[in-house]
N, C-alpha and C positions, 0 to 999 in steps of 0.2 A: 596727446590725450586731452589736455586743455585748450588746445586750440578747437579741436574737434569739441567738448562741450560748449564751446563759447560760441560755435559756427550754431549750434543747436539751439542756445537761449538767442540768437540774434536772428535766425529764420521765426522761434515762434513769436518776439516780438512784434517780427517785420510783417508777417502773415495774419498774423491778430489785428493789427492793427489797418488794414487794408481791406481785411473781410468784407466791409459792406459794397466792396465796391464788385463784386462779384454775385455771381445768380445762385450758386450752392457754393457754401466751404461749412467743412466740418475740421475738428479737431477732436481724436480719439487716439486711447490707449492702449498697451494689454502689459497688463504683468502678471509673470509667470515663474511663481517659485516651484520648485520640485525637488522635495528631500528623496534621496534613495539611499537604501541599506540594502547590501546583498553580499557575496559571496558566489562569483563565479558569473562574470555578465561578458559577453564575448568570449571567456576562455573557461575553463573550465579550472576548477581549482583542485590544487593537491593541500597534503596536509602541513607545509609550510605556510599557508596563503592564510589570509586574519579577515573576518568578515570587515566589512568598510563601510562608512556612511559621509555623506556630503549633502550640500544642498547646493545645487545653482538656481539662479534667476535669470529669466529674460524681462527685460524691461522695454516697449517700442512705444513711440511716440507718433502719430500718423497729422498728419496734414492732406487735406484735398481740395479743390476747387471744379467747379465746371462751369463754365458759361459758353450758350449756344455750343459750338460743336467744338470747343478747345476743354482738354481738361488737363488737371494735374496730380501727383500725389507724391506725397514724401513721407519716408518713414526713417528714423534714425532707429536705433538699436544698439543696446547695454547689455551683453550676456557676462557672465560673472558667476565665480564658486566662491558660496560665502566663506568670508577669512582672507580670500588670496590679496586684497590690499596689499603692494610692494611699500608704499613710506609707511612708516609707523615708530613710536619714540614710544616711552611711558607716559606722555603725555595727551597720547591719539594716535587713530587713525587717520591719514591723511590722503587714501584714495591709492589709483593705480600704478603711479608713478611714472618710471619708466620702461613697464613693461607694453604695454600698449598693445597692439592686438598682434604680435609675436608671443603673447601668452595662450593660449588656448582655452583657459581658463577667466582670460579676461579679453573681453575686445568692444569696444563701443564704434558703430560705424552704421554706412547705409546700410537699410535694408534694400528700399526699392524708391528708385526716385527714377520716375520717367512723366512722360506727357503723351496724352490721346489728341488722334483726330478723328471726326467722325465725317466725311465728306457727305454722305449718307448717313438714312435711318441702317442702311445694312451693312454698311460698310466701317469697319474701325483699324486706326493705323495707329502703332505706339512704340515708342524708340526710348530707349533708357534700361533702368535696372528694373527687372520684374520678375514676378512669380508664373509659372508654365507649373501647369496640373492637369492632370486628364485622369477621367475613368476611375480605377484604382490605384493608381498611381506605380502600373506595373514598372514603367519604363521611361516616365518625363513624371518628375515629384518634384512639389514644396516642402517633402522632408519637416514637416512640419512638427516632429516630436523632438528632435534635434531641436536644442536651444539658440541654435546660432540660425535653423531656416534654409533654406536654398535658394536666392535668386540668380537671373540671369543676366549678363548686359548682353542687349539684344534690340534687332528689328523685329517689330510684329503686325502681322495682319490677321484680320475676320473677318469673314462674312456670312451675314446670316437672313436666308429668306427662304419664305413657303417651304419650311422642313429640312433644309440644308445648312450647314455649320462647315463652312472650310474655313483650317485655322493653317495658317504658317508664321513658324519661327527661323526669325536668321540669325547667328552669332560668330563670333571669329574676335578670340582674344591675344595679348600678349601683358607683359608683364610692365613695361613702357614701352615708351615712344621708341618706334625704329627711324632709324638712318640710311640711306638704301641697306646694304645688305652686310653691314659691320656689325661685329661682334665685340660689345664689352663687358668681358666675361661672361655671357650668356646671360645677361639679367633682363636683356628684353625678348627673353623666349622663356618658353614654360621648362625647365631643366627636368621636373618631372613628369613619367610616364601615367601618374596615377592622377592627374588632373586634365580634361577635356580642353582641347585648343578650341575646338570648333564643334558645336552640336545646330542640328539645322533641320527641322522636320516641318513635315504637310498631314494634318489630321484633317480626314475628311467624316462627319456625321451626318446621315439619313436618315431624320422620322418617319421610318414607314409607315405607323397606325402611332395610337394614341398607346399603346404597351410593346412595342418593338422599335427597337433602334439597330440599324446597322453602321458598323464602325471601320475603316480604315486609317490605318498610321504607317508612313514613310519618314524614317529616321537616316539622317548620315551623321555621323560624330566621327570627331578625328582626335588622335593622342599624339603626342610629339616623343621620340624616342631620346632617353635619359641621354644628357651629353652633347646633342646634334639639335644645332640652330636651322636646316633644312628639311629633317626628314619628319613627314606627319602621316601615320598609318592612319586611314579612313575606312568606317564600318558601317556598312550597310542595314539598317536594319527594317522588315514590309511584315505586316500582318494585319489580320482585320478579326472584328470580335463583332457577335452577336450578343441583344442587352434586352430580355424579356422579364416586362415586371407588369403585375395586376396587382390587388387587392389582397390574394394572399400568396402566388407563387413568385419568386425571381429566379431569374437564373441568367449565367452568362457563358460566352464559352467563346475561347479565344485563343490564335494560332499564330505565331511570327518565324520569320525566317532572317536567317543573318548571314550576311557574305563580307567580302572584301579582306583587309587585314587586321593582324589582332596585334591589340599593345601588350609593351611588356608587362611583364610581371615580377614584379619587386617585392622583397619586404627594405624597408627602413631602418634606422637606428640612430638616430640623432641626423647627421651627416653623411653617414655611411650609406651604402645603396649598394643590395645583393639583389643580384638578377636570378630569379626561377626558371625564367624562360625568357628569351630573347623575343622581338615583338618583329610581326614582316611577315608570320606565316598565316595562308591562304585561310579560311575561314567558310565553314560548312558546318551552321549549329541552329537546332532550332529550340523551341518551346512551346507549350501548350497549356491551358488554363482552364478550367472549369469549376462552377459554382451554383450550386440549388440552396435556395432555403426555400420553407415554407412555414408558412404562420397554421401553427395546430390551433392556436386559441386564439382569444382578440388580443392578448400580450404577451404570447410566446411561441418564438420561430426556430425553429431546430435545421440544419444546414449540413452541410459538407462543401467542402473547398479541395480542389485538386490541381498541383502545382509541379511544371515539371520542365527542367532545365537539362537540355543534352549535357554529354561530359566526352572525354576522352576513353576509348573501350582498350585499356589494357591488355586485352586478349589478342587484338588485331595486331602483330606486329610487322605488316608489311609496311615498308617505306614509305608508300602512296598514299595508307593513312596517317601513318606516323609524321607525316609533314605537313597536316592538316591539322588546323586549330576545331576542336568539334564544344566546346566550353561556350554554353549563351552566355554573353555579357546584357546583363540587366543592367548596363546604362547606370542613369544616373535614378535609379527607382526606387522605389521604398525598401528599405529594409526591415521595416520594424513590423509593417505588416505579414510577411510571410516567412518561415522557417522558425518564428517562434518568437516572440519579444525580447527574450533575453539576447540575440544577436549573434547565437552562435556561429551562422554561417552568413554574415554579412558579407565577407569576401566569400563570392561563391565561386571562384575558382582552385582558390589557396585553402579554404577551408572543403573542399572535397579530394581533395590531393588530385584536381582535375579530373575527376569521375561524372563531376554535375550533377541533381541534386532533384529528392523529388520531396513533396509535400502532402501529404494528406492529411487534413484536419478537421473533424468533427466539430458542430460549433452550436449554440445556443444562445439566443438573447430573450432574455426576460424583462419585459416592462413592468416592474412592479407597480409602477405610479407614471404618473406626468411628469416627475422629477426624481424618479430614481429607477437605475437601470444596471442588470446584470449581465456579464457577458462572458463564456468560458468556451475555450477555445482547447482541444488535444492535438499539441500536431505529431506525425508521427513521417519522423525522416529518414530518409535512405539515400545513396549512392542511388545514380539514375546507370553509370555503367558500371563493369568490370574493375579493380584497382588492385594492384600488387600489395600485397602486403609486405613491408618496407621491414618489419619483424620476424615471420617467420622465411624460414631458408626456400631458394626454390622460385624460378622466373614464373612458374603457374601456379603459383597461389596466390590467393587472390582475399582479398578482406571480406568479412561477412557484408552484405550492402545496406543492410538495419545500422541507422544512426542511434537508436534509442529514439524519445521523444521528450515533448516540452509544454505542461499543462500550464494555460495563461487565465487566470483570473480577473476579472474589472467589473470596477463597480462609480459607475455615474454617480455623481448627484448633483440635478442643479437646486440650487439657492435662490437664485432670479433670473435676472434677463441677461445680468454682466455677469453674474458670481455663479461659479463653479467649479465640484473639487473633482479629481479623477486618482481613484486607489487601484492600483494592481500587484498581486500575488502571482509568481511565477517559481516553478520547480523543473529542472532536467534531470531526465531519468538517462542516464548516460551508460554506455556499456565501451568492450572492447575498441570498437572499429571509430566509434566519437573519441575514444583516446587516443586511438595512433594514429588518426587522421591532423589530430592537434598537437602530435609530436610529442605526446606523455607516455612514459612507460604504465605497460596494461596492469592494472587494477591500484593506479599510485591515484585516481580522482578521490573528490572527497564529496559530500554535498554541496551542488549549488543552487543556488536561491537568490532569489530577487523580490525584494518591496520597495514600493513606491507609494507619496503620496503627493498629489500635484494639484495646486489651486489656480485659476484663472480667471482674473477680473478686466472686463474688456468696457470700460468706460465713455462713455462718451461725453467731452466736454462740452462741445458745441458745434448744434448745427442748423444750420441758415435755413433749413426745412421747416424747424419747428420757433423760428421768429415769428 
């Protein structure tokens, strides 16, 4: 941990002091505190459970440079829940000690440290640790609400001319350096199935007119099966989305398909690792997207969103689909966006008991002012198939496919140009089948709830633009 702060005040000395000798450098920050109090955030609470409050911080510190067609950027990063300081005496706090970032709750490291080439005005190539975002961030995210972030270590290219945006990403990691094909103790393989070896996609974008865009995305990600330093199931995943916005209608609507094989599925427990389902089987799953809003007034758009991830149809029990994997895996995609804020179904295979999962949610944003904005969201969820009811007796019965739903409140305010707070209000309206589906006995939930309040001040120190 001190090493790593020390690497951190010796880059910005070393890049401060060097600055002029370069065409653009900036130095910028962001920090991001976020107290939350809630009662039931991913799981659903019974009446043992005690509402909880914490605060964590993201702290990042950003470095960049460009001249003619070389660039660079580095970002460190300090995530932390106030209190967890590991030394401490009656005489102080003395930081994280040796916990270092095997804490979860503590971790200081890179965010994204890579370099551009631009060989062309159209053309850009960039290799190191970076952020991939697209769209809505169905299926490639910066996970950007998460305090830790998502980057990638990867190759990348783009190109972009007269209306055309083709973007590819290449990656393929391991844990350390391999030696040909030895095994020490598996620590230079991913041991787990719940972490991506390889993800590698081609996004191509069309400007047709100045309010339509047409979208294709070709995705392959690979998992490595829990235990085995050779075997990596690889998953296909192709679809394209259309993206219509004017003045006052938007709307999108968007369709993927997924093939190949599927990873396991696990839950955790320190060390421990229990297998749900064994990973290697054939893969037939799709999904489907759509979204309108429209602006009724000049600051207020009223919407619907409709979200829908195949499952597994418990009704079907011939063998020839029973050996098929029919559960979309949403990749490495946003969670926070769809199924509800609070998280209930962030594992959306284990949290459907393999039914897969659908979405519908009314929405509204109100622009009260130029800096301050309202946004309430109803979603309202269900099993997308068929599912055994694991309680009551009898191979055809089946769960009600109503999840209940999840009303999300947010209220913007900016401050200025760096400073701004974000409050959200969230409640689940929870019934039967969201109970047994989370492995509670029926009618033991209690209320859950969620508040948030989250500030973010995004600084800039300095930049060689405004010399």
């Amino acid at each position: 941990m001190k090493s790593k702060a020390l690497f951190f005040l010796v880059m910005m000395l070393l890049v401060s002091g060097i600055s002029p000798l370069f065409a653009q450098f900036n130095v910028s920050a962001e920090f991001r505190p976020r107290a939350e109090f809630h009662q039931g955030v991913r799981y659903l609470p019974d009446s043992l459970d005690s509402p909880m409050f914490f605060t964590s911080q993201r702290t990042r510190l950003t470095f960049s440079f460009a001249k003619n067609d070389i660039g660079f950027k580095l970002t460190m990063q300090d995530v932390r829940v106030w209190g967890s300081e590991a030394n401490f005496t009656s005489a102080g706090i003395y930081g994280a000690g040796g916990t270092g970032t095997t804490d979860r709750n503590i971790g200081m490291d890179l965010y994204e440290a890579y370099f551009d080439w631009k060989p062309s005005d159209a053309f850009l190539l960039r290799f190191g640790k970076q952020v991939w975002s697209y769209d809505d961030q169905y299926l490639i995210s910066g996970k950007d609400w998460s305090q830790f972030g998502m980057s990638y270590d990867a190759a990348f290219m783009s190109y972009n001319k007269e209306g055309w945006q083709i973007d590819m990403g290449l990656s393929y990691g391991n844990k350390t350096e391999k030696l040909f094909n030895q095994s020490f103790g598996n620590n230079e393989y991913f041991t787990s199935p719940l972490k991506m070896q390889t993800l590698n996609f081609i996004y191509l974008k069309k400007k047709i007119t100045s309010e339509l865009n047409a979208i294709a995305t070709v995705i392959v990600s690979g998992n490595p099966e829990y235990g085995t330093k050779n075997t990596l199931y690889l998953t296909g995943t192709y679809g394209g989305r259309l993206a219509y916005k004017n003045d006052a209608l938007q709307t999108e609507l968007a369709g993927y398909y997924q093939n190949g094989k599927s990873a396991s599925i696990v839950k955790t427990s320190g060390t421990t690792v229990t297998y749900i389902r064994k990973g290697g089987l054939d893969i037939n799953a799709y999904s489907l997207f759509g979204d309108v809003s429209y602006k009724v007034l000049k600051n207020l758009s009223l919407g619907v969103t409709a979200v829908l991830l195949s499952g597994n149809d418990a009704s079907d029990t011939s063998s020839s689909y029973q050996n098929i994997q029919h559960v979309f895996n949403t990749l490495y995609g946003s969670r926070f966006r769809y199924f509800g804020s609070m998280n209930m179904y962030s594992d959306r295979d284990l949290n459907s008991l393999g039914g897969g999962l659908i979405d519908i949610f009314p929405n509204l944003n109100w622009k009260i002012s130029e800096n301050n904005e309202i946004i309430v969201k109803h979603h309202f969820i269900s099993l997308h198939s068929p599912v055994i009811d694991p309680v009551t007796s009898g191979p055809s019965t089946y769960l009600d496919k109503s999840l209940g739903s999840e009303m999300d409140l947010t209220y913007n305010r900016r401050f200025s140009k760096d400073l701004n707070m974000r409050v959200g209000v969230s409640y689940y309206f929870a019934n039967r089948s969201s109970e047994i589906v989370q492995g509670m006995p029926e009618g033991s939930s209690t209320e859950p709830y969620w508040v948030y309040v989250m500030l973010t001040y995004k600084p800039v120190f300095f930049s060689s633009d405004k010399q």
